[in-house]
C-alpha positions in Angstrom: 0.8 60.1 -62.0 -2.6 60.5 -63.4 -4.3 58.1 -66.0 -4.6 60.8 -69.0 -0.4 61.6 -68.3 -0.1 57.8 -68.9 -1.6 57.4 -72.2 0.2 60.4 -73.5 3.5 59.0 -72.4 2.5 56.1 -74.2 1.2 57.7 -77.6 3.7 60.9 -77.8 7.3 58.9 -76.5 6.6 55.3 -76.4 4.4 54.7 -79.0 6.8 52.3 -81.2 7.1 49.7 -78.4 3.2 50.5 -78.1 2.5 49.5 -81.7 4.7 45.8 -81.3 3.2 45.1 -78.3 -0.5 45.7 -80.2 0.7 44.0 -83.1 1.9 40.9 -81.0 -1.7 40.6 -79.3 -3.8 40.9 -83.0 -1.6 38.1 -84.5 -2.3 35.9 -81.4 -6.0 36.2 -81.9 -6.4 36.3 -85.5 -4.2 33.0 -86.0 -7.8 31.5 -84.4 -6.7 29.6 -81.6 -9.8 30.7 -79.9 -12.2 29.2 -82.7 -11.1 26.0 -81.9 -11.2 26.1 -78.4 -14.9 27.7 -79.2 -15.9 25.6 -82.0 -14.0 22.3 -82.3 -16.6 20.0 -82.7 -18.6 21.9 -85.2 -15.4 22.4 -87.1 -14.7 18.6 -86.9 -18.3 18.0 -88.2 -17.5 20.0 -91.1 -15.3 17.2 -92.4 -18.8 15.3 -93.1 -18.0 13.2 -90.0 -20.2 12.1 -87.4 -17.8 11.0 -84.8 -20.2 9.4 -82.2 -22.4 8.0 -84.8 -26.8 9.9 -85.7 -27.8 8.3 -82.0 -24.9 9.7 -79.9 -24.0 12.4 -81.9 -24.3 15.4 -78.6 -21.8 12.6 -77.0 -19.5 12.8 -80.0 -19.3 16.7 -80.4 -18.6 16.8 -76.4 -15.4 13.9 -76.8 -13.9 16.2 -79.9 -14.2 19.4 -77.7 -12.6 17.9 -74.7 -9.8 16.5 -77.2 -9.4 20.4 -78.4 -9.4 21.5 -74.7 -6.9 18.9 -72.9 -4.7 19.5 -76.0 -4.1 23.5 -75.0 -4.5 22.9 -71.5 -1.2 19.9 -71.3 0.4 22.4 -73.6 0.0 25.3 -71.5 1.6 23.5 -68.7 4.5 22.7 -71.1 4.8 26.4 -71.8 6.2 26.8 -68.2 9.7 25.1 -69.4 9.2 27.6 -72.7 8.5 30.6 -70.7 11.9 29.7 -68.6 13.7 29.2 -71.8 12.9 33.4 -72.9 14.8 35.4 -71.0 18.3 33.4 -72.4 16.5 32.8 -76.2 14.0 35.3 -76.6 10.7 35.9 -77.7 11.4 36.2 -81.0 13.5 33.3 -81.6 10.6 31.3 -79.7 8.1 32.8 -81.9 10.4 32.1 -85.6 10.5 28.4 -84.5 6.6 28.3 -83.6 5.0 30.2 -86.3 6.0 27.8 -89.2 4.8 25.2 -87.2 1.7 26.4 -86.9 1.5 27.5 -90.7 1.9 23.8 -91.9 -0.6 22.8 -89.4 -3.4 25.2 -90.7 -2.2 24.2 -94.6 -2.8 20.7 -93.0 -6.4 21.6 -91.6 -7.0 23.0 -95.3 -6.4 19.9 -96.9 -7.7 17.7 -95.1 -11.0 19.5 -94.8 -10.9 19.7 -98.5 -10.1 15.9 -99.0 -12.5 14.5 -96.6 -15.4 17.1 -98.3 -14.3 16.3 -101.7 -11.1 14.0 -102.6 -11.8 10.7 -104.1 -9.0 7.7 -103.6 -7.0 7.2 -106.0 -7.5 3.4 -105.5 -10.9 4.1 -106.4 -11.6 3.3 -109.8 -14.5 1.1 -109.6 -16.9 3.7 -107.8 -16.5 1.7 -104.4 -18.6 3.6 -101.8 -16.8 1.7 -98.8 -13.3 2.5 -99.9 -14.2 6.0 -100.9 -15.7 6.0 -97.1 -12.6 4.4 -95.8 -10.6 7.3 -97.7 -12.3 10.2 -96.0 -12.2 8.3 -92.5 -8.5 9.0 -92.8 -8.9 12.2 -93.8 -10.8 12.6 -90.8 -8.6 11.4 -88.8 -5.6 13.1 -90.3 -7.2 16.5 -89.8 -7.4 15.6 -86.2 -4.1 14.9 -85.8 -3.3 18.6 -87.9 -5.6 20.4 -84.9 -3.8 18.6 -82.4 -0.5 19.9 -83.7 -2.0 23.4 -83.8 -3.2 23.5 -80.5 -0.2 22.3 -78.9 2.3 24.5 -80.9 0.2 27.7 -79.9 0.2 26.8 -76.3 3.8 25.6 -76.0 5.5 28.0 -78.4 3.5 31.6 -78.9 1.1 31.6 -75.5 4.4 32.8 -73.4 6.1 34.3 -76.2 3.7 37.1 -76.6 2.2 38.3 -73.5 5.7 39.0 -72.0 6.7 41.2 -75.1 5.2 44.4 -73.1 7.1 44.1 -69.7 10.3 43.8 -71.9 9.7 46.9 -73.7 7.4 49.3 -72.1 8.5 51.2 -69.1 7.6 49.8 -66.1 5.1 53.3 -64.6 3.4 52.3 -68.1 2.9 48.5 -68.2 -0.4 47.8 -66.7 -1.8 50.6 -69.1 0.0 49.0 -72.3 -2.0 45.9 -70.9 -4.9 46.8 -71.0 -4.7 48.6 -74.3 -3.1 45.5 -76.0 -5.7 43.2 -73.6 -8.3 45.4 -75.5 -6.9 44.8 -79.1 -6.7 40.9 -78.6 -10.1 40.5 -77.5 -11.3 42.8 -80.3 -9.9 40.4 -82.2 -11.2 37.4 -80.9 -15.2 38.9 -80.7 -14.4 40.1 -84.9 -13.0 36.7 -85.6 -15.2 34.1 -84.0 -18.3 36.4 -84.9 -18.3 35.4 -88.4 -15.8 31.8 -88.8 -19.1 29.5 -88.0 -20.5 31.2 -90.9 -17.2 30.9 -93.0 -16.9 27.0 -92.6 -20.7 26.3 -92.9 -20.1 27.7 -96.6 -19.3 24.4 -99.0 -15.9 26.3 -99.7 -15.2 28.7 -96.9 -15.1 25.2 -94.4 -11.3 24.8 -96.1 -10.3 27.6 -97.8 -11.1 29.6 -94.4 -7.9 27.5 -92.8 -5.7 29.2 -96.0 -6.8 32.3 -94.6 -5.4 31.7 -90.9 -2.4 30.3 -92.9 -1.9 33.5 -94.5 -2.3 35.6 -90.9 0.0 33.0 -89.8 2.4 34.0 -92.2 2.1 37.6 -91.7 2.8 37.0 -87.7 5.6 34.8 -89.2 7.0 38.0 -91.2 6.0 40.4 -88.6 8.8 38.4 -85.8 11.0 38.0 -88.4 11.5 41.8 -89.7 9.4 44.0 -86.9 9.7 42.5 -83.6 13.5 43.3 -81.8 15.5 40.6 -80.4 15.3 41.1 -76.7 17.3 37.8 -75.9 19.0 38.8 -72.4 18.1 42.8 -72.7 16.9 44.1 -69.9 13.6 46.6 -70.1 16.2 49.6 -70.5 18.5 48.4 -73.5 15.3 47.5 -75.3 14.0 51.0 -75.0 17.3 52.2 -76.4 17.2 50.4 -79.1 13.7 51.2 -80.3 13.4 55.0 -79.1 17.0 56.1 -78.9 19.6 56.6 -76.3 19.0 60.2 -76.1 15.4 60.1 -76.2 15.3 57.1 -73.5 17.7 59.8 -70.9 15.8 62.4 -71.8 12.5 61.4 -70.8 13.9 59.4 -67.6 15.3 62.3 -66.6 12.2 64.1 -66.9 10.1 61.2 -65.1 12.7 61.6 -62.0 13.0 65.0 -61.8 9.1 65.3 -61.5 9.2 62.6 -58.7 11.6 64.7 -56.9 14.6 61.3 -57.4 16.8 63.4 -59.1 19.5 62.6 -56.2 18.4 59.2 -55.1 20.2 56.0 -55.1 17.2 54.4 -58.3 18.9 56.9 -60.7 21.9 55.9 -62.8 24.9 58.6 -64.0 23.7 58.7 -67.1 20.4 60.1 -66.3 21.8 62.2 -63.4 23.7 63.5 -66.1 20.6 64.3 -68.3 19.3 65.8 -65.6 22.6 68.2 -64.5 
């Protein structure tokens, strides 16, 4: 089967389990895991902080990226027991428990980039620079804990929920090319994301308010598993199709795949398409 006869399958008959599996990729790029695995010591910085102290400071910016890194790295190796946990719960339900997670993480990030910018204690009445520096120091400290949270939430709960989505829905002749295309969309994602967010948080208000932003893609995603995405908790790649496409359309176009492969009277073909095909 030729390339061009691929995509067409794709656009013309399977193009709504097409569109979930791009949407699925764009939400798990645009939530901006990758900015912090990029960027986590200049976003730490951000916070006014200079973790290493002015003499150490490359040292400092090195220790906060490793903390970033090791944090999705341990997760990811959690994920193994999440990704075994699917095919019983399903990637939805895995996503619905993750995303709100993630949400009050980035609302977290928000804050306490604002506070540690801009808050003032309010035990500080008399003007005292070491408790207001004492304040922010927490603040700090808090937001670390916040990316922390993030980073391990995205790696344990949405990193094997969404790039399984397309082998539950997409035939398997067309899997490798719904791959790639969603492949493509994510890293789209990730070059249009990461090319301007050092810019947004080097602004004196885009370093917070950019973390509402994520909170609000986050919320889409959040709204996009909820109502969009099918529950394919123990489904195999067939009774997914029917649900999305159609039982007739799913025959039809089965039939037509075997007949063309010359299977029509081979063991791989079920009744029901035999019987699309008599």
């Amino acid at each position: 089967m030729t390339i061009a006869r691929k995509y067409s399958d794709l656009i013309t008959v399977y193009w709504k389990p097409l569109l979930l599996c791009i949407g699925l990729a764009f939400f798990s790029q645009a939530l901006g895991t990758s900015a912090f695995l990029y960027y986590g010591a200049e976003i730490f910085l951000e916070t006014g902080a200079d973790p290493a102290g002015e003499t150490d400071h490359e040292h400092g910016a090195d220790t906060l990226d490793n903390i970033t890194i090791v944090t999705f790295v341990f997760g990811s190796f959690i994920s193994i027991g999440t990704a075994s946990m699917i095919p019983t719960v399903g990637r939805r339900n895995v996503l619905l428990v993750a995303l709100p997670i993630v949400l009050a993480a980035q609302c977290g990030l928000a804050y306490t980039m604002y506070m540690s910018n801009y808050g003032d204690s309010e035990d500080n009445n008399n003007g005292d620079h070491a408790d207001q520096d004492e304040f922010k120091e927490m603040e700090r400290f808090l937001f670390i804990i916040f990316l922390v949270v993030f980073m391990f939430t995205v790696a344990t709960g949405l990193a094997p929920a969404v790039w399984g989505l397309a082998s539950d829905v997409t035939p398997p002749y067309l899997l490798t090319t719904a791959c790639a295309i969603c492949g493509c969309i994510a890293w789209l994602t990730n070059f249009a994301l990461n090319s301007v967010f050092l810019d947004a948080i080097d602004d004196p208000n885009g370093r917070w308010f950019v973390f509402l932003i994520l909170a609000g893609i986050t919320a889409g995603a959040y709204a996009y598993a909820r109502w969009v995405l099918p529950d394919t908790a123990a489904l195999s790649t067939r009774e997914c199709l029917i649900d999305i496409i159609g039982k007739e359309k799913y025959f039809e176009e089965m039939a037509k795949l075997y007949e063309e492969s010359g299977l029509k009277y081979s063991d791989v073909v079920d009744d029901d398409v035999r019987d699309a095909l008599d």
